[in-house]
Structure formats: C-alpha cells, structure tokens
C-alpha positions as CSV (number, residue, x, y, z in Angstrom):
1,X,151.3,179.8,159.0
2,X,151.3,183.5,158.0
3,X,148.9,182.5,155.0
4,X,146.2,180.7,157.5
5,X,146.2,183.4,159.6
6,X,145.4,186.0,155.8
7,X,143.1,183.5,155.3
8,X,141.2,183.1,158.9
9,X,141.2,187.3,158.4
10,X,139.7,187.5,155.4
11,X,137.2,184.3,156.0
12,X,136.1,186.7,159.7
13,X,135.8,190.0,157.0
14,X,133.8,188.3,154.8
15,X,131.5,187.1,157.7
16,X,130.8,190.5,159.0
17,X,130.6,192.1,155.6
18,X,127.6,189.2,154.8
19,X,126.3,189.6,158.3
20,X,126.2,193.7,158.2
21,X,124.5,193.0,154.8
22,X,121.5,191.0,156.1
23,X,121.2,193.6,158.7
24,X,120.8,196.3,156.3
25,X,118.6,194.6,154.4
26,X,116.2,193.8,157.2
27,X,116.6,197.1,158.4
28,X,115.5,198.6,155.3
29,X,112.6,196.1,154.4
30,X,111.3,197.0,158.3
31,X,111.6,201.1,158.4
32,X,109.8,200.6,154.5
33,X,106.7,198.7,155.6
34,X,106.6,201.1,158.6
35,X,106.2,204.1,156.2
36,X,103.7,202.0,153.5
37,X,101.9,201.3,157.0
38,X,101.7,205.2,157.3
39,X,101.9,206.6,154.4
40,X,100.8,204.4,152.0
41,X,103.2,202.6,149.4
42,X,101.8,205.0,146.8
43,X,103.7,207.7,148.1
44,X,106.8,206.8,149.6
45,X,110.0,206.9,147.6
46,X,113.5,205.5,148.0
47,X,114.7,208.9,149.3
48,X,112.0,208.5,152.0
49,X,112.9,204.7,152.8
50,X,117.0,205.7,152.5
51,X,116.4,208.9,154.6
52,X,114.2,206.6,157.2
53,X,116.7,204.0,157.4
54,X,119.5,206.2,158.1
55,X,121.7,204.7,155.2
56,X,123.1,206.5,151.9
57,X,121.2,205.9,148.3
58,X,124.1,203.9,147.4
59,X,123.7,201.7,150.0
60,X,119.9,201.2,149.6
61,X,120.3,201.0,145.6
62,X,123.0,198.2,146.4
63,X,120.1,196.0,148.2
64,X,117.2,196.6,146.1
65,X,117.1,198.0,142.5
66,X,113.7,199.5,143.1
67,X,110.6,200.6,145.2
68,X,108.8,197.7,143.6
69,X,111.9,195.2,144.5
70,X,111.1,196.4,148.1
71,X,107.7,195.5,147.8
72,X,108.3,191.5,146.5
73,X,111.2,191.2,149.2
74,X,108.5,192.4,151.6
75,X,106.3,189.6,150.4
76,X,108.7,186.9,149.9
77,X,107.2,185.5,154.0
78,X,104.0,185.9,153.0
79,X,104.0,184.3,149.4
80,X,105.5,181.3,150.7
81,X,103.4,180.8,153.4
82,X,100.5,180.9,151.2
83,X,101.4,178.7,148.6
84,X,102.6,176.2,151.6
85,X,99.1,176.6,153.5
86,X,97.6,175.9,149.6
87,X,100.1,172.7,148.5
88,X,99.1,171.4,151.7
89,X,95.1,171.8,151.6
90,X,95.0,170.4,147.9
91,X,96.8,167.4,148.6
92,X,94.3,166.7,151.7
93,X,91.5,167.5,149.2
94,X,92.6,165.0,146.3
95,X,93.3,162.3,149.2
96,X,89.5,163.1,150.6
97,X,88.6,162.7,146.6
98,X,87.2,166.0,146.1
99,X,86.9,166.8,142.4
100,X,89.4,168.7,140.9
101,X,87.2,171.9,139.8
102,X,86.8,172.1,143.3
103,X,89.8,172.6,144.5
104,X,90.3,174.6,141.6
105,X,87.3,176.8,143.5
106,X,89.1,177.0,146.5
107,X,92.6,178.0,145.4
108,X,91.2,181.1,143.5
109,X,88.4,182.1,146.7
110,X,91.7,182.2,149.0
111,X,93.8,183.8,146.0
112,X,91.3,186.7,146.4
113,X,91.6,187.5,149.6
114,X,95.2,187.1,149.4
115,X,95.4,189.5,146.8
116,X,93.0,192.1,148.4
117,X,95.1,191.4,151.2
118,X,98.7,193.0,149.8
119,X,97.1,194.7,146.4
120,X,99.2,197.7,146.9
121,X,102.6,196.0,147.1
122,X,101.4,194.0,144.2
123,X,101.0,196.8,142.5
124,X,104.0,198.6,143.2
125,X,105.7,194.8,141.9
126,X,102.9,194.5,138.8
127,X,104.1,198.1,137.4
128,X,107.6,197.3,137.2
129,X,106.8,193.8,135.7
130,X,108.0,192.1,138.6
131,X,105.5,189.5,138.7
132,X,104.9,188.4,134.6
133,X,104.9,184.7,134.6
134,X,107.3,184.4,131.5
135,X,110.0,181.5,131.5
136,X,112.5,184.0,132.8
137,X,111.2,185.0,136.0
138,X,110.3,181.6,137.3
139,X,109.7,182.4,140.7
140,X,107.2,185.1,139.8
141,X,103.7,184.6,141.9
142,X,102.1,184.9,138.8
143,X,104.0,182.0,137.3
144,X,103.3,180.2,140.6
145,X,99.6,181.0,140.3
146,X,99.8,180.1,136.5
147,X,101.2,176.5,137.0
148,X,99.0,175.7,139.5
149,X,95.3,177.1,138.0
150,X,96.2,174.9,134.4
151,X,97.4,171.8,136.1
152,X,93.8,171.6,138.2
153,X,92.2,172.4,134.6
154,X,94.3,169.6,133.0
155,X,94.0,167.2,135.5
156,X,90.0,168.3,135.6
157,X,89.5,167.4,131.9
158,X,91.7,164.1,132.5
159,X,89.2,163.2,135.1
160,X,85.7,163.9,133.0
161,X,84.8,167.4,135.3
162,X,85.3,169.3,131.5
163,X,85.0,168.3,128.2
164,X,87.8,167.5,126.3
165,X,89.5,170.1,124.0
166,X,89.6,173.1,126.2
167,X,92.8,175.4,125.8
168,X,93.2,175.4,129.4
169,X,96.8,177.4,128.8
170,X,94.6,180.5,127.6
171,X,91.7,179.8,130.4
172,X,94.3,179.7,133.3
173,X,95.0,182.9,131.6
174,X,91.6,184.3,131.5
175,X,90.6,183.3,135.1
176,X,93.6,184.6,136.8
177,X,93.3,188.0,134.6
178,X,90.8,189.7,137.6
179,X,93.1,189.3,140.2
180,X,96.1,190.8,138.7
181,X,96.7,193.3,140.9
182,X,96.0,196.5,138.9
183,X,92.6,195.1,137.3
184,X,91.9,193.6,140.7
185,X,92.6,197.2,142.7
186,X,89.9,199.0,139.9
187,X,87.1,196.3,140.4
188,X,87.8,197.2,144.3
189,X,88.2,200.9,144.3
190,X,86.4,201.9,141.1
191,X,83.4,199.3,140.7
192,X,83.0,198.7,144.6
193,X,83.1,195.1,144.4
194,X,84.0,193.1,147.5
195,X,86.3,190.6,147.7
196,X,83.4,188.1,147.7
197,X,81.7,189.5,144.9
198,X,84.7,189.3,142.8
199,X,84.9,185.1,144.1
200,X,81.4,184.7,143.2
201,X,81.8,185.9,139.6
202,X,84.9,183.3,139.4
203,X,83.1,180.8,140.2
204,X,80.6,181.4,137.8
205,X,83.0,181.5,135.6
206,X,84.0,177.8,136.4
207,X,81.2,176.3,136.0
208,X,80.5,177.7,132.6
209,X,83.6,175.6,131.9
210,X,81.6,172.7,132.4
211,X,78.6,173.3,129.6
C-alpha cells in the first residue's frame, strides 16, 4: 500500500514538473515574439528574453539552447500550417490534372511570401544552421522544402513536362537557393526586389527547364 501511495506521489510530481515546463516554455516563446515584435529579433538577446520572462538563464538555457532555437520553436505553428495548406492544394491540383511544373510554380510563388513573411526568424534559425536539409536534421524546413521541389521535378520529367536527364537533386538545389533566408533578406533589403519580382524570376527560371 505504502509503495502505491510513493508511486501515486511521484506520478502527481512528475505531472506538475511536465506541466510547469510547458508553461515556461510558452511563457518564454510569448514574452520573446513580444520583444522581436518591438525590438526587432536582430537585437534582442537571451538576457533580454530571460529578464522579460521573469525566469533565471538557467531556466531559459534549459528550454532552448539558443536565440535561434527560439526562433524555429516560434515557427513550429506556422511551418506546419503551411506545408498542410500546401500537401492539401497539390493533391487537389494533380486530381484536377494540372501539370506537375505547375504546381511546381505554385509551391515556390507561396514559398516566397512565406519566406518574406518570417525572413528574420529564419534568419536568426539559418545563422545557427538550424535549417540545413542534411540527413540529420530531418525535420529542417529546408529539407521539407527540398523533398518536395525534386519530387515535382522528378515526377515532371516522368510525365514528359522536361526532358529527360536533368539532375533535378542539384536544380531543387539551385531554385530553392534565392529564398534561403539570408540571400532572400539581401535581394529584399539591398536589391529592392519585391516579393513578386523575386517569383517572377523563378518562374523564369522554370521554364528554362523546359528548352
């Protein structure tokens, strides 16, 4: 009997400690995108976000490793809302029979936007190589993005839309390369190109694919 009750004890401990967890997190994911909102991401520091939060380094440092950690966590909603809202408008494009380059259109026109959209958290990510799309980081957007711009190339050149032959690993590669985030944050800021400019040009480059 004694050792149920140890046990219910510790199982109600463990509880809180996992539910006090959660609440720190979220705490300190919220008081950090309310000083990005103000201050810009650029700027703000862990001291900032630990000082903000009213919690210790230690206890910030325990939850997220980094600024840039913050950032991805901060996206995680976001992210997977997006590649959702993208699985489902492919498939209703393939079952309407619309060729594969242009879906392949599509998915980098809303990639764009969605990248213009949270290009300084993806930055913040980007500089502490939180988004490579290597084997060991398979949930990495990048690796998400990766997967998905070769298989419409593959399945484009299976279906006649490009000629055979075509590395599409290295032109997945080359297409996506504008809208990392630090590239895509110069062609903004320093070149001055909107965020349809910077569409139009990709879609120039697909249908160069097709000569």
């Amino acid at each position: 009997m004694e050792q149920i009750i140890q046990l219910g004890v510790l199982e109600s401990t463990e509880r809180h400690e996992r539910a006090d967890a959660a609440a720190n997190r979220r705490l300190i994911l919220d008081v950090a995108q309310q000083l990005f909102d103000a201050r810009g991401v650029a700027v703000v520091n862990m001291a900032d976000i630990a000082q903000a939060a009213g919690v210790g380094k230690g206890t910030l440092y325990r939850r997220f490793n980094s600024k840039a950690e913050i950032c991805l966590a901060l996206m995680d909603s976001q992210l997977q809302a997006f590649q959702n809202e993208m699985l489902a408008e492919m498939q209703r494009m393939t079952a309407a029979g619309a060729p594969r380059l242009e879906q392949l259109a599509f998915f980098l026109d809303r990639l764009v936007y969605f990248t213009n959209t949270h290009a300084p958290l993806l930055c913040e990510a980007q500089r502490a190589d939180l988004l490579s799309a290597d084997g060991e980081n398979l949930q990495a957007p990048h690796f998400w993005q990766h997967m998905t711009v070769s298989g419409l190339l593959q399945t484009a050149v299976a279906a006649g839309e490009l000629p055979e032959g075509l590395d599409v690993v290295y032109l997945a590669d080359a297409l996506l390369a504008p809208l990392k985030a630090d590239l895509f944050r110069f062609q903004r800021e320093a070149r001055g190109f909107t965020p349809a400019r910077i569409s139009a040009g990709l879609r120039t480059l697909l249908r160069g694919l097709q000569k």
